[in-house]
N, C-alpha and C positions, 0 to 999 in steps of 0.2 A: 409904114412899111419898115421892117427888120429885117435887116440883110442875112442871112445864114447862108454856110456852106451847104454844099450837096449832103455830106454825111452827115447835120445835122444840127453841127454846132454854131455858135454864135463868136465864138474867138478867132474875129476876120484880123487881118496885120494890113493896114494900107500902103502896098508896095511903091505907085507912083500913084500919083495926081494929076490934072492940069484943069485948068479951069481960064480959056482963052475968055477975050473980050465977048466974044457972039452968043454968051450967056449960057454955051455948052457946058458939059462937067462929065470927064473924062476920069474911071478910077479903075485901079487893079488891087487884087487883094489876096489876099494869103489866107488860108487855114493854119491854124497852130495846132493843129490836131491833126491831119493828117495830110496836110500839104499840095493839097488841090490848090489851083488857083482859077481867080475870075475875075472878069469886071463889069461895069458897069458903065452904060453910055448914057447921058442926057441929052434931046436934043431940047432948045429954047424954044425953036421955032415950034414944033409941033407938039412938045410937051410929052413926049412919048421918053419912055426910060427905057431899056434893055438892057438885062440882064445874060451874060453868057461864060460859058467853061464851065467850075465847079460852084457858081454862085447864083443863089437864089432866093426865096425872102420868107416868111412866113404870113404877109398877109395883113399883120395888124398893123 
């Protein structure tokens, strides 16, 4: 999976991070194009990812 913004492009800026012990993975992200932002949740437990705001993937 390749994370792209909603507009299209691929030049995300990773604005925060975290990455606790419980093997989640917590990110926010930035467009350099036009300034949307999104993140991304991991969970460990159930292996499920989400994507929300102006962030989204393309699939491969």
């Amino acid at each position: 999976m390749t994370l792209q913004c909603t507009c299209g492009s691929y030049a995300l800026e990773i604005v925060s991070q975290s990455y606790p012990e419980n093997g989640n993975a917590y990110e926010t992200y930035k467009c350099e194009v036009c300034g949307r932002t999104g993140s991304l949740t991991h969970n460990a437990t159930t292996n499920a990812t989400t994507l929300s705001g102006g962030l989204g993937n393309d699939w491969e």
